[in-house]
C-alpha positions in Angstrom: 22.9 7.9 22.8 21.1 4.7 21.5 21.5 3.8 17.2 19.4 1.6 16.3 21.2 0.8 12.9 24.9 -0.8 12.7 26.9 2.2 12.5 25.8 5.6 12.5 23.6 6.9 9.3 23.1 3.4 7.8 19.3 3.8 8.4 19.1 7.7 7.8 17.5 8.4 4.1 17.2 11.8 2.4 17.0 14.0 -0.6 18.9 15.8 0.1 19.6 19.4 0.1 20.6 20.7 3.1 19.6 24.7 4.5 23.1 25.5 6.5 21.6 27.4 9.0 21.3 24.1 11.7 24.6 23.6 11.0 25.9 27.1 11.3 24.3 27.6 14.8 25.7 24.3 16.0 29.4 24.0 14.5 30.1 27.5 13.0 33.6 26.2 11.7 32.1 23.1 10.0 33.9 23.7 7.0 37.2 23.8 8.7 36.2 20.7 10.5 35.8 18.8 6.9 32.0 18.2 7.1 30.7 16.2 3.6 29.1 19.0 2.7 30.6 20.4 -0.3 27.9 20.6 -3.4 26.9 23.9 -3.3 23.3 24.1 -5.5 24.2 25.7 -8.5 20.8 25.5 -10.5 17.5 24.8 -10.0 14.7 23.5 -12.3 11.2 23.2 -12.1 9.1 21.8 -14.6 5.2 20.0 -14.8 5.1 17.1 -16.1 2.7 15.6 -18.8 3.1 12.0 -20.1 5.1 12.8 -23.0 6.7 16.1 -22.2 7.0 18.6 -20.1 6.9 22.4 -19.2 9.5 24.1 -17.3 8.6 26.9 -15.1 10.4 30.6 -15.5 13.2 31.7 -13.2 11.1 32.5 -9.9 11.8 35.6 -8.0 13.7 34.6 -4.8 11.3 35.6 -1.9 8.5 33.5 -4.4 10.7 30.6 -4.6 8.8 27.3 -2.8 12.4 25.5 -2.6 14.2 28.6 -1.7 17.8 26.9 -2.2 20.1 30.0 -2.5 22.5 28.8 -0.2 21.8 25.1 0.1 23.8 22.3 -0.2 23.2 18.5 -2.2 24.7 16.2 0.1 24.1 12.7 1.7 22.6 12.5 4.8 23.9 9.2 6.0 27.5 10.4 5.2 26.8 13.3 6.6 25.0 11.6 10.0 27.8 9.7 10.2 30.7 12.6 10.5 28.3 14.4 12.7 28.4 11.0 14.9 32.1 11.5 14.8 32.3 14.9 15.8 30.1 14.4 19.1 32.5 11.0 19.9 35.2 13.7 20.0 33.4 15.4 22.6 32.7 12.8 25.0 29.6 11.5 23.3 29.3 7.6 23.8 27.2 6.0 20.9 25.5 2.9 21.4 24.9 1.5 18.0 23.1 -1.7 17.1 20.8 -0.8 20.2 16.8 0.2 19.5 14.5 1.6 22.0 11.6 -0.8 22.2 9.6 1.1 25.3 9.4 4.2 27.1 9.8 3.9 31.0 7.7 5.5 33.2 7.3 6.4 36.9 3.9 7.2 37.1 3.6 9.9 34.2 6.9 10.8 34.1 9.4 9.4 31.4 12.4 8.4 33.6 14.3 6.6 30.2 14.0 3.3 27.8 14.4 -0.4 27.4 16.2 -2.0 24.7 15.0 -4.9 22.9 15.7 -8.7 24.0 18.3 -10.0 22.1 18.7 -13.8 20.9 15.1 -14.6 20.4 14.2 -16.6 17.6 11.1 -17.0 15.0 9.2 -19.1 17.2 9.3 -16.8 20.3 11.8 -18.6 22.7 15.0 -17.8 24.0 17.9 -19.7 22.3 21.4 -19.9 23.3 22.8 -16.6 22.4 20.2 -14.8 24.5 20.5 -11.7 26.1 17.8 -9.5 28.0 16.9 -5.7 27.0 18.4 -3.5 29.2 16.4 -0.4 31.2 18.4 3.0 30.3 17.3 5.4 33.0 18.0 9.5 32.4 17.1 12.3 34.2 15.8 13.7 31.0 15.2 11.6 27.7 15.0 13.0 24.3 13.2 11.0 21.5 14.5 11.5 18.2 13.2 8.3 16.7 12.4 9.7 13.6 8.8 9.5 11.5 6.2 7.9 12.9 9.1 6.4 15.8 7.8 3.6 17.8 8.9 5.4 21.4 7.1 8.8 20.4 4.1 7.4 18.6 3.5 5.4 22.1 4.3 8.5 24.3 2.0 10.5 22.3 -0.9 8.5 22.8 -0.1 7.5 26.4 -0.2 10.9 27.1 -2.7 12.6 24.7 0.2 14.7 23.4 -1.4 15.0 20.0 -1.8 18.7 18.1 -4.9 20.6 16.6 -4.4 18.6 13.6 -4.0 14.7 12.7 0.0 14.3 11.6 0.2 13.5 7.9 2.5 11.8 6.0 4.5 11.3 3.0 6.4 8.4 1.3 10.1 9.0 -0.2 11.7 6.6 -2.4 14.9 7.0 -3.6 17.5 5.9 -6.4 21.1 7.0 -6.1 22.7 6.7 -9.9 26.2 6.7 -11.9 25.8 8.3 -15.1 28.3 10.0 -17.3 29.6 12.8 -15.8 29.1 15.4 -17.9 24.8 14.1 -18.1 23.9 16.7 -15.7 26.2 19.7 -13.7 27.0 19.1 -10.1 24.9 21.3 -7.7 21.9 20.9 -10.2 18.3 20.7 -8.4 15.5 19.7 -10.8 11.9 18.9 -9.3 8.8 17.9 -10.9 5.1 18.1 -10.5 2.0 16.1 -12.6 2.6 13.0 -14.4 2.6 10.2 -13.1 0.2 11.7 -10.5 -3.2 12.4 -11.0 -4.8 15.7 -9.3 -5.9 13.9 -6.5 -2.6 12.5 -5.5 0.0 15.1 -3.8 3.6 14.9 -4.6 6.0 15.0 -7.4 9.7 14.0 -8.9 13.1 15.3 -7.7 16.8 14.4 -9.4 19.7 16.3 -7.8 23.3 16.2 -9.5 26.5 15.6 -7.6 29.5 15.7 -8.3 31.2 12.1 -10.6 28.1 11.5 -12.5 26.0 10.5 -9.5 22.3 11.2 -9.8 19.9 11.3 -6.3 16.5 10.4 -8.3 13.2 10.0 -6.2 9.6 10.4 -6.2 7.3 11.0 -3.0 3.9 10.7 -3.0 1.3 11.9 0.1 0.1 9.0 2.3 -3.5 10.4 1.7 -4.1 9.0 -1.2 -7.8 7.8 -2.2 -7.4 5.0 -4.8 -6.4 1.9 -3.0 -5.0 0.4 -6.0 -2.6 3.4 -6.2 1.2 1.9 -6.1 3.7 4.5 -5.0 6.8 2.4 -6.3 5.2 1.5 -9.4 4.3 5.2 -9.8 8.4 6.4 -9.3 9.2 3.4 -12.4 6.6 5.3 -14.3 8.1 9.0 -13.4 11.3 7.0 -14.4 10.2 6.6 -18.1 9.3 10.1 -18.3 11.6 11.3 -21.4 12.7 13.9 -19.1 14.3 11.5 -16.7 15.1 8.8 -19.1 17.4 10.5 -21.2 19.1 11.0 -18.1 19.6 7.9 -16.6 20.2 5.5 -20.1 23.3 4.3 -19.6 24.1 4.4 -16.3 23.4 2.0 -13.6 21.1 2.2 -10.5 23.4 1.9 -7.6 21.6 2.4 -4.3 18.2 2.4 -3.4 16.0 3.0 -0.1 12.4 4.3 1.0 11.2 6.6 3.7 8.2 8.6 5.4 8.2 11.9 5.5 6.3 14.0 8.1 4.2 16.2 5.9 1.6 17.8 8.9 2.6 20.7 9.2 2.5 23.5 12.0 -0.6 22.2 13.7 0.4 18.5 13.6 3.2 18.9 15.8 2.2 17.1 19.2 3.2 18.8 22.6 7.1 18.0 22.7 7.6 18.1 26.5 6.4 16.1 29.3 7.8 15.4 32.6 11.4 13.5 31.3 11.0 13.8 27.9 11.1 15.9 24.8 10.4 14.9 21.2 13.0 16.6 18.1 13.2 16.5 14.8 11.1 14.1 12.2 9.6 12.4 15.4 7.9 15.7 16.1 7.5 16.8 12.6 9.3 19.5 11.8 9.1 19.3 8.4 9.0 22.5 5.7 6.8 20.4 3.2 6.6 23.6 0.6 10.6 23.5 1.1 10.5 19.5 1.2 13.6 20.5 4.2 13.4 19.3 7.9 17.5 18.7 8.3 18.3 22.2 9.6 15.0 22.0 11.8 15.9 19.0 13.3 19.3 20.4 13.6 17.9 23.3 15.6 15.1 21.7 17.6 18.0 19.3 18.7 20.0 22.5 20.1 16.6 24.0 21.7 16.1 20.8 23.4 20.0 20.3 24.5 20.1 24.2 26.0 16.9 23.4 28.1 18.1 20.1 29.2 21.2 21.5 30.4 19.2 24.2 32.6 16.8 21.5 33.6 19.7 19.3 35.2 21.7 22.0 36.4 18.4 23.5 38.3 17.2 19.8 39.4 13.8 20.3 37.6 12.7 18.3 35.0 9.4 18.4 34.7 7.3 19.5 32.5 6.5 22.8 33.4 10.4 23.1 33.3 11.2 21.8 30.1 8.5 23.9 29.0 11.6 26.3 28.0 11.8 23.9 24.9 8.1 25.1 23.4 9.1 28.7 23.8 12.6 28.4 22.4 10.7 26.6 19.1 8.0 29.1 19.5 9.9 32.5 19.6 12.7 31.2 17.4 13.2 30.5 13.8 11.7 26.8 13.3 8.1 28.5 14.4 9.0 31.2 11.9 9.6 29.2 9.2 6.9 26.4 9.8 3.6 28.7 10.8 3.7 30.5 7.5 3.3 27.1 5.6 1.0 25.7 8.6 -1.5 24.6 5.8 0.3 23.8 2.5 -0.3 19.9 2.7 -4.0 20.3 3.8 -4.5 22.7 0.9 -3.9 19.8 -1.5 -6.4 17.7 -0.3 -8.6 19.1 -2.6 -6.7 19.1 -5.7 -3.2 20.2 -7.0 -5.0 23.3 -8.8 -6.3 24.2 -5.4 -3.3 23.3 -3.6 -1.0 25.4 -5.9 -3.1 28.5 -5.7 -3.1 28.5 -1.9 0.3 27.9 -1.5 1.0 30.5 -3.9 -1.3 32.7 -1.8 0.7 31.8 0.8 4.3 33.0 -0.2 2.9 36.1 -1.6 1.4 37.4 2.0 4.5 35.7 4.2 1.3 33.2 5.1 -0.8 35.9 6.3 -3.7 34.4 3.9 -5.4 32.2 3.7 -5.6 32.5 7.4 -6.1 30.4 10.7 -5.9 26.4 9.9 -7.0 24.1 7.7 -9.2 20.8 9.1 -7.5 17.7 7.4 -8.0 13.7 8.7 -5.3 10.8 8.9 -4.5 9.4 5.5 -5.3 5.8 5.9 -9.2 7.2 6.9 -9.1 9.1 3.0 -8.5 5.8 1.5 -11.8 4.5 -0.4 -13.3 1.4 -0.5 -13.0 -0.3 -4.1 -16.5 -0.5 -4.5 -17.1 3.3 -4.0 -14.1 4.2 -5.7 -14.1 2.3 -9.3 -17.7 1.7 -8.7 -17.1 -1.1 -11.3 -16.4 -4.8 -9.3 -13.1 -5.5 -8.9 -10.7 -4.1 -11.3 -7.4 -5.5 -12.2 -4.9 -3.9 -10.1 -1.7 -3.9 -12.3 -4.1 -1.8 -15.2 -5.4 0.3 -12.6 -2.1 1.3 -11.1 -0.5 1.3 -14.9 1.6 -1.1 -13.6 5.2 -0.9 -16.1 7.0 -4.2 -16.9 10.8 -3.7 -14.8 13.7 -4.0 -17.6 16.1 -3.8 -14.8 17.9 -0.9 -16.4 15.5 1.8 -15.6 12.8 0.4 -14.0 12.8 -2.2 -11.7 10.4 -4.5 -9.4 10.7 -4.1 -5.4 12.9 -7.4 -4.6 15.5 -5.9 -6.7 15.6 -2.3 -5.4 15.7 -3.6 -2.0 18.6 -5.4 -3.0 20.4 -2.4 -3.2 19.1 -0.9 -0.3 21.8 -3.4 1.3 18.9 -4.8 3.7 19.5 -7.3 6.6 18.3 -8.7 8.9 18.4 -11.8 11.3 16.0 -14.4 9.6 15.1 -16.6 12.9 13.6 -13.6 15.0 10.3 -12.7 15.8 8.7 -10.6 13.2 8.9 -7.0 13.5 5.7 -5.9 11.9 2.7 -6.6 13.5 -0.4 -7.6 12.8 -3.0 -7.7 15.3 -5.7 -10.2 13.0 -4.6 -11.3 9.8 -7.8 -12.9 9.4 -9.2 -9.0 8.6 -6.2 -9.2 5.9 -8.0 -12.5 4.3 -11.7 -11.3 4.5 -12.4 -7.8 5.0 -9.2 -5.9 3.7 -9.4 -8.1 0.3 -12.8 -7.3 -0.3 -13.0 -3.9 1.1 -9.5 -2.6 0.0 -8.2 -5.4 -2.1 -5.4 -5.5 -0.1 -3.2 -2.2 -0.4 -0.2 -3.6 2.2 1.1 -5.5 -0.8 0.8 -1.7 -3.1 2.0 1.0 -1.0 5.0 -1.2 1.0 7.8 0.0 -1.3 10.1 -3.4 -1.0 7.5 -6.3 -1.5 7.5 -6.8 2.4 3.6 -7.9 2.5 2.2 -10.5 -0.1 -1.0 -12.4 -0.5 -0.4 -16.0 -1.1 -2.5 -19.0 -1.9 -3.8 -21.1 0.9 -2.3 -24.7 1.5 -5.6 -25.6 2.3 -9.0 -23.4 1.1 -10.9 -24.5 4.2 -11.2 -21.4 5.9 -14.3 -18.8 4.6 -13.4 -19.8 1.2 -10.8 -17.0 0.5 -8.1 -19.2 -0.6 -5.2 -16.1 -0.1 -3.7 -15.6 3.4 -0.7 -12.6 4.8 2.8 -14.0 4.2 5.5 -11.1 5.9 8.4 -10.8 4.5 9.9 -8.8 7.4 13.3 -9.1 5.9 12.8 -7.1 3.1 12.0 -4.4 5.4 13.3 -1.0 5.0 11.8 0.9 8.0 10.4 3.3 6.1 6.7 3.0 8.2 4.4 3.4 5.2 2.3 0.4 6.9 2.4 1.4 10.3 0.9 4.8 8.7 -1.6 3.6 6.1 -3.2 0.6 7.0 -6.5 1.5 6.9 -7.6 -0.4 9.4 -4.3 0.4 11.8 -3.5 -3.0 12.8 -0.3 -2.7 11.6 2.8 -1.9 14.3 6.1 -1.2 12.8 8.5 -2.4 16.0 12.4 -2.3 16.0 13.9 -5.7 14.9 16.7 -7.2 16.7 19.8 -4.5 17.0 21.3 -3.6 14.1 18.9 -5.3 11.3 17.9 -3.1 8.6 18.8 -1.0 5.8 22.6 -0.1 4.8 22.9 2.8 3.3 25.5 4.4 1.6 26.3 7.7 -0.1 22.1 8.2 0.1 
């Protein structure tokens, strides 16, 4: 198994409350075996959200519930990743860490494994003394579980024209883990929010779940189909921040962690074809996602057990192509990920017309078990329903710190991007190549400023892409050029995703660089 991050979990970012039912199918003695899972959910909350107050919905009846979190369990994911890790060690499992995937390996058509990246490279390009090549990892059968928009599937899939009925859609994450006094909030406490700061055009909403010792997880995600392009989706969580409703929380205590992440928000007919000859694609990578549960754990969980069971066959037998692995499709199919994913098939395309809209059909949706509204919903990628600043303000170019209500960071509840990545514990190697490509960055100076006003240095949630001033002002007269701060980086993919003119490629960086989180 190849881990791209230092140690297991340091790049793995959730919520998160946890459905049981992954973990029950794959280690039904869990408990016994000391898994961090331990905060049951004890309450749950839901209120909307105006500027100054808020309304909080009445008790809904279980089978109506959106969250359905009888059951469910607060935990940390990377903790939890990491005793996972631990378990399959014990088993025979040898885990690779500090090792990316950079390229898929084919024989033809056929997936036959991966190549790391090059080590010892620096800024400039060339080899220096510490140098060591990538290495080709053959397999009989590989299984690609590189996560949201992962660089190995997002290749495969278009190599391959794997894609499904519907374009994927996305979602970004970001995430505040806090220490507040203890008795602020009961462990096992679920609270999520809808409206302010959004608009009705904007999907997403608030979450703050309680565990135990006064720790608060805090976050906001936001769809990555936005249409303003001055829209700023970490100034938008500072804002949700100084909503009385979270504030009162939070003063006092002290922002400990903090980290960012996509979310595959598609649905049902997003998911690409997840077998090929050599290959299948699990969990966030293929987008098994329940966005009107905001769970994919369990599913990935469970896709990765469908995917092991057919492997197993597939080598034992000798075939492994795709017609064999096929087995994969119908275990999702006829088993419980397709029956909880179909009957939500259309909940994030139903917003795209307004959270009014969005909330009746999903509501129409629980009531009939997704029977109505039926068959599916036509959406487009979210970089293509990002507007052009003249179309959308209609008025020049407006400021864009008033337009995104941009909040001044007091560092005790809000705070600007270079701090919270701080705290995300990002590193990486300064003198290598830069991980985040850009095809022209001459579009970035001419076109994307004057089209877009240049949204890369908005929706990037840790200050990765700025526009600076030109040494010189020779060059069409635009005076600002693309400065990449790749080291900020917290491989969340928001860029790769939402660049609206996709000339952005999120690429592995050198082994190991990245986030570090802990306890998120």
């Amino acid at each position: 198994m190849l881990e791209k991050s230092r140690q297991s979990g340091s790049h793995i970012l959730s919520g998160a409350v946890l459905d049981p039912s992954g973990l029950d199918e794959l280690l039904p003695d869990w408990k016994a075996r000391g898994a961090p899972v331990d905060t049951p959910v004890r309450g749950d909350r839901i209120y909307y959200l105006t500027e100054g107050s808020q309304l909080r919905f009445p008790p809904i009846p279980a089978p109506l519930d959106p969250f359905q979190n009888h059951g469910a369990y607060i935990i940390s994911l990377n903790r939890f990743t990491r005793w996972l890790s631990e378990q399959a060690e014990a088993e025979g499992v040898d885990i690779f860490t500090g090792f990316a995937g950079t390229e898929v390996l084919y024989d033809g058509e056929r997936v036959v494994g991966v190549r790391t990246g090059d080590r010892g490279i620096d800024k400039h390009g060339d080899r220096k003394g510490t140098f060591e090549p990538g290495v080709d990892i053959k397999a009989s059968v590989t299984i690609l579980a590189d996560g949201v928009r992962g660089n190995l599937t997002k290749t495969l899939v278009q190599k391959l024209r794997l894609e499904g009925p519907v374009p994927p859609t996305y979602a970004i994450g970001i995430k505040e883990l806090w220490e507040v006094p203890s008795d602020r909030l009961d462990a096992g406490t679920v609270i999520h929010t809808m409206g302010y700061p959004l608009r009705s055009e904007e999907f997403g909403g608030g979450f703050i779940y309680a565990l135990p010792e006064g720790k608060l997880a805090v976050g906001f995600v936001v769809g990555l189909d936005y249409r303003d392009p001055l829209f700023d989706p970490h100034m938008a969580f500072q804002r949700f921040k100084q909503h009385p409703l979270v504030s009162e929380l939070l003063t006092g205590g002290e922002m400990v962690r903090y980290g960012a992440k996509a979310l595959p928000e598609g649905g049902w007919y997003a998911i690409p074809r997840c077998h090929v000859d050599g290959a299948l694609i699990v969990g966030d990578a293929a987008g098994f996602l329940n966005s009107m549960r905001l769970k994919g754990i369990h599913l990935a969980m469970k896709s990765g057990i469908c995917a092991a069971d057919t492997t197993f066959q597939a080598i034992r037998t000798g075939d492994v192509s795709a017609a064999a692995l096929a087995t994969y499709q119908e275990l999702i199919n006829t088993g419980s990920v397709r029956r909880e994913l179909y009957p939500v098939r259309n909940v994030h395309q139903s917003f795209g017309g307004g959270m009014l809209a969005g909330l009746a059909f999903s509501g129409l949706s629980l009531l009939t078990g997704g029977a109505l509204p039926s068959g599916r919903l036509s959406s487009e990628p979210g970089h293509e329903r990002l507007t052009r600043l003249a179309r959308y303000y209609r008025t020049g170019h407006p400021d864009p710190d008033v337009s995104s209500n941009a909040v001044k960071a007091d560092r005790t509840v809000t705070f600007d991007k270079l701090t919270n990545v701080h705290y995300s514990g990002t590193r990486h190697d300064e003198d290598q190549p830069a991980h985040l490509l850009v095809q022209d960055t001459d579009i970035c100076r001419t076109r994307c400023r004057e089209e877009y006003g240049n949204p890369c240095v908005r929706f990037c949630p840790a200050n990765v892409y700025e526009m600076v001033p030109e040494e010189t002002d020779t060059d069409a007269g635009t005076g600002r050029r693309l400065q990449i701060n790749a080291s900020n980086c917290v491989h969340c993919k928001t860029c790769d995703i939402m660049d609206p003119y996709q000339i952005i490629d999120w690429a592995p960086p050198e082994g190991g660089g990245g986030p570090e989180y802990e306890g998120m």
